[in-house]
Each structure stands twice: as C-alpha cells, then as structure tokens.
C-alpha positions, 0 to 999 in steps of 0.5 A: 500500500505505501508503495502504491501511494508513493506511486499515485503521489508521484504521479500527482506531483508531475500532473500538477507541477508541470503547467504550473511552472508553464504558467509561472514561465510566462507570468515572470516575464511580467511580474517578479518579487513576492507575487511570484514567489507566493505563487510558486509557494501555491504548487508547494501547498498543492504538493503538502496536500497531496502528501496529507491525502495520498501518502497519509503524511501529516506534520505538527508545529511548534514555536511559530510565535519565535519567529519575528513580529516585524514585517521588516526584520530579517532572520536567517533560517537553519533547517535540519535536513532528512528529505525533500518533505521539509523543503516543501514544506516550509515556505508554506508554514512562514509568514514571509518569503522565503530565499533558499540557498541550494547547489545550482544543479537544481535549475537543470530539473525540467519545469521544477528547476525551470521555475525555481530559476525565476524565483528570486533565490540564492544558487551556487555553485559548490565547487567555488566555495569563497565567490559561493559564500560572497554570493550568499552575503551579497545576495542575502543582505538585498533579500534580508533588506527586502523582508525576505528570510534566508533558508539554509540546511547546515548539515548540507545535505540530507542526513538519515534519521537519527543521525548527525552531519558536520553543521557547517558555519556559512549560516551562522557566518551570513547572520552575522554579516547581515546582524539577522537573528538565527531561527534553528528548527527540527524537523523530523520528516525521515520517519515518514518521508526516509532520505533518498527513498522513494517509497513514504509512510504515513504518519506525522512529521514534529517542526519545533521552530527555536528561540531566536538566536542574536547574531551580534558580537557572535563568532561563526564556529560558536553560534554554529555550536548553539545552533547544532545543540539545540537542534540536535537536542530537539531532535532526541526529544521530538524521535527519542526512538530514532536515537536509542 
C-alpha cells in the first residue's frame, strides 16, 4: 500500500507541477518579487496536500510565535535536513518569503528547476566555495533588506534519521554579516518521508521552530555550536526512538 501511494503521489506531483511552472514561465516575464514567489509557494501547498491525502503524511508545529513580529526584520533560517518533505514544506508554514540557498544543479530539473530559476533565490555553485559564500552575503543582505528570510540546511545535505552531519558555519557566518537573528528548527520528516527513498509512510512529521538566536558580537564556529545543540537536542526529544 505505501508503495502504491508513493506511486499515485508521484504521479500527482508531475500532473500538477508541470503547467504550473508553464504558467509561472510566462507570468515572470511580467511580474517578479513576492507575487511570484507566493505563487510558486501555491504548487508547494498543492504538493503538502497531496502528501496529507495520498501518502497519509501529516506534520505538527511548534514555536511559530519565535519567529519575528516585524514585517521588516530579517532572520536567517537553519533547517535540519532528512528529505525533500521539509523543503516543501516550509515556505508554506512562514509568514514571509522565503530565499533558499541550494547547489545550482537544481535549475537543470525540467519545469521544477525551470521555475525555481525565476524565483528570486540564492544558487551556487559548490565547487567555488569563497565567490559561493560572497554570493550568499551579497545576495542575502538585498533579500534580508527586502523582508525576505534566508533558508539554509547546515548539515548540507540530507542526513538519515537519527543521525548527525558536520553543521557547517556559512549560516551562522551570513547572520552575522547581515546582524539577522538565527531561527534553528527540527524537523523530523525521515520517519515518514526516509532520505533518498522513494517509497513514504504515513504518519506525522514534529517542526519545533527555536528561540531566536542574536547574531551580534557572535563568532561563526560558536553560534554554529548553539545552533547544532539545540537542534540536535530537539531532535532526541521530538524521535527519542530514532536515537536509542
């Protein structure tokens, strides 16, 4: 069953997201900034509500009042990363826009890619870590200026549940080059969406969105140590059977 649904979801997920990246091609030719971003956000409300009512994935929230009140306050957003659930997942849960910094490869991926491309993001190229990292500052304080929040994985890439990867300082290094806040937040969506897998499970994915983390006067290697402590803390409480 979870294999048939994981087949239907798939299939949903294609039907629905190719001629809604069409349509957001042509409107981007003439209109950019927040209107297009809430659109794209649009297809990824669509593709959670296939995850609820095909896959039976449901998530949770907590610390939504953490976040920043101010409309114009920036906040630099420090995910942990299981599976592709969260990315969709997010920009339909935050108040403001979202910038996500992600390798460029993903602009290759046919209609998906194609769309994320027109939207105002942060993508890199990997192999060129310091002109990537000045790319992300540059880039960043515009968007923070702008009311728009950066998003960013530390570990860098996926990490199987109820493991650990090398949080990397470049989020904590952009907050405090930009004086943003850092938000770090949990999220344990390999119970029901594994890294990598293609067959998901029903079941609830826990988002705990922290105390907000001044980056002012701060050194990038120890907010990156506050960051990882609490993450990695909250992901014991919220999947304690993941780290037994």
């Amino acid at each position: 069953m979870a294999f048939l649904r994981s087949v239907l979801h798939l299939l949903w997920m294609l039907v629905t997201v190719v001629p809604w990246a069409i349509v957001l091609l042509l409107a981007s030719l003439f209109a950019r900034g927040e209107p297009l971003y809430w659109f794209a956000a649009g297809w990824l409300r669509v593709a959670m509500w296939g995850a609820r009512w095909i896959l039976g994935i449901r998530h949770r929230v907590q610390g939504m009042e953490h976040l920043p009140k101010d409309p114009r306050a920036g906040a630099v957003l420090l995910v942990k990363h299981q599976s592709t659930y969260e990315t969709f997942l997010m920009p339909t849960l935050m108040p403001h826009p979202l910038a996500y910094v992600f390798k460029k490869e993903l602009l290759y991926i046919p209609f998906f890619g194609w769309a994320m491309g027109r939207l105002d993001m942060i993508h890199i190229d990997r192999a060129q870590r310091a002109q990537a990292f000045n790319k992300v500052v540059q880039q960043g304080k515009r968007l923070l200026e702008q009311g728009v929040w950066i998003i960013m994985f530390p570990e860098g890439t996926r990490i199987p549940r109820g493991q650990k990867g090398q949080y990397k300082t470049g989020g904590s290094r952009l907050a405090i080059d930009t004086g943003a806040p850092v938000i770090p937040i949990a999220v344990t969506s390999a119970k029901c969406w594994p890294r990598k897998a293609f067959v998901k499970y029903p079941g609830v994915v826990d988002v705990s969105i922290g105390p907000a983390i001044p980056s002012a006067g701060r050194k990038a290697d120890e907010l990156m140590v506050e960051v990882e402590a609490w993450i990695e803390a909250e992901m014991r409480r919220l999947d304690p059977e993941a780290y037994r």
